[in-house]
N, C-alpha and C positions, 0 to 999 in steps of 0.2 A: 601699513606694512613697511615702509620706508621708512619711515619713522624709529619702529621699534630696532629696525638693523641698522640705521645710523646710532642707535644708543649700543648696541654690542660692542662698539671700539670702545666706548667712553667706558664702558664697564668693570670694573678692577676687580675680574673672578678669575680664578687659578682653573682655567681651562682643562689643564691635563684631572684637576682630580674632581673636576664637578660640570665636566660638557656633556659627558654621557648623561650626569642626572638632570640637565638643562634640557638637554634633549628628548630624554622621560616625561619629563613635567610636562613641556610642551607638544609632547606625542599626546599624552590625556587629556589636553586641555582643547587639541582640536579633534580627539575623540569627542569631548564632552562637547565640542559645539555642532557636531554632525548629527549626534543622538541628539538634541537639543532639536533639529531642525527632522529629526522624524519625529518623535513625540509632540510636537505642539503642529495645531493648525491655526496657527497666529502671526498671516504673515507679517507682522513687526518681529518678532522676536525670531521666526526664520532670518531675516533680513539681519539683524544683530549676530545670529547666529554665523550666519555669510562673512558678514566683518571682521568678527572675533576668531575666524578660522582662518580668514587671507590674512590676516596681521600673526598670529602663532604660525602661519605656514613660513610666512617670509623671516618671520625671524629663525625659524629653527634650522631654514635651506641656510641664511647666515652661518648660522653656528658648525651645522656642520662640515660647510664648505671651508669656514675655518680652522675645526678639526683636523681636514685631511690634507689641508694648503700648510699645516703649521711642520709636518713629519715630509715634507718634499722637496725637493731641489728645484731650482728655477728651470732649469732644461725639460722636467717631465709633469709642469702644469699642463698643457695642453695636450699631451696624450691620456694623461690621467682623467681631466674633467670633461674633456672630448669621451672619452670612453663609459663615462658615467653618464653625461648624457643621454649618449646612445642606448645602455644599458635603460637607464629613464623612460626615455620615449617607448621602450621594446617592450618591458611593463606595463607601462600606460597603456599601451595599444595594445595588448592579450587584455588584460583587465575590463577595457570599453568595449570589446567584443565582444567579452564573457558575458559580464553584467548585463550592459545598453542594448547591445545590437540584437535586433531581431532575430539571428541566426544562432547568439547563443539562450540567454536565459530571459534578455527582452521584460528586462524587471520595470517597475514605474520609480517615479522620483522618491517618492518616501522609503522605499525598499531600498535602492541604491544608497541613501542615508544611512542606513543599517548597517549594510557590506562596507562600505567606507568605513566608517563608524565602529566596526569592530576589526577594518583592518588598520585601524592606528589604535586602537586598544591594545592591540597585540605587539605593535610595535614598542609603544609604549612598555609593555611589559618587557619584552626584551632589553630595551634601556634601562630601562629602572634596576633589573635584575642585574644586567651588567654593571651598572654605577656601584648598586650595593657591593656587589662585589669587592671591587675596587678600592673603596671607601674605605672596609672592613680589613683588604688587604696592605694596605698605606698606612693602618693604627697602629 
């Protein structure tokens, strides 16, 4: 994961017209390693799955945080990313309720696979749709 976001400085892409589809690609790509990791019971390739998901997460939390650090002033990084944060955790914790916890829907690991798995498919689709956008509109 370190790795791949030490490579986003070194990388010579025109952020403004191709981060949203950077961010697409790699919204599918740890969609496809979640569904990867409900469809097989192999745990090697769960395990690969693990990997190939924390390295696309950490790169695309890069991307976007460079996204939104590229359009800000220095005076309102830390209410910004403080606020997204928070925003973050406040998500994550409806979501692990929902799903995990006993009191909401108290699903098993392969089924949480799924919900994950089609909630970054969707994200995905939202990136991608938006890049196209973009793309189409910059021609």
């Amino acid at each position: 994961g370190s790795a791949t976001s030490m490579a986003v400085g070194y990388a010579k892409v025109n952020w403004d017209l191709s981060g949203e589809l950077a961010l697409g690609i790699f919204s599918a790509m740890e969609s496809g390693s979640l569904f990867l990791m409900h469809f097989t019971d192999n745990i090697w390739a769960c395990y690969a799955g693990y990997l190939a998901f924390k390295a696309f997460y950490m790169l695309l939390i890069t991307i976007a945080t460079f996204q939104i650090a590229v359009n800000l002033s220095m005076e309102r990084y830390a209410l910004i990313f403080g606020f997204n944060n928070f925003v973050a955790l406040v998500i994550q914790t409806i979501l692990t309720v929902v799903v995990v916890d006993s009191k909401g829907l108290g699903l098993d690991i392969s089924t949480q696979f799924l919900i994950y798995g089609s909630y970054f498919t969707f994200i995905a689709g939202i990136f991608l749709t938006r890049s196209i956008y973009t793309i189409v509109s910059n021609k």
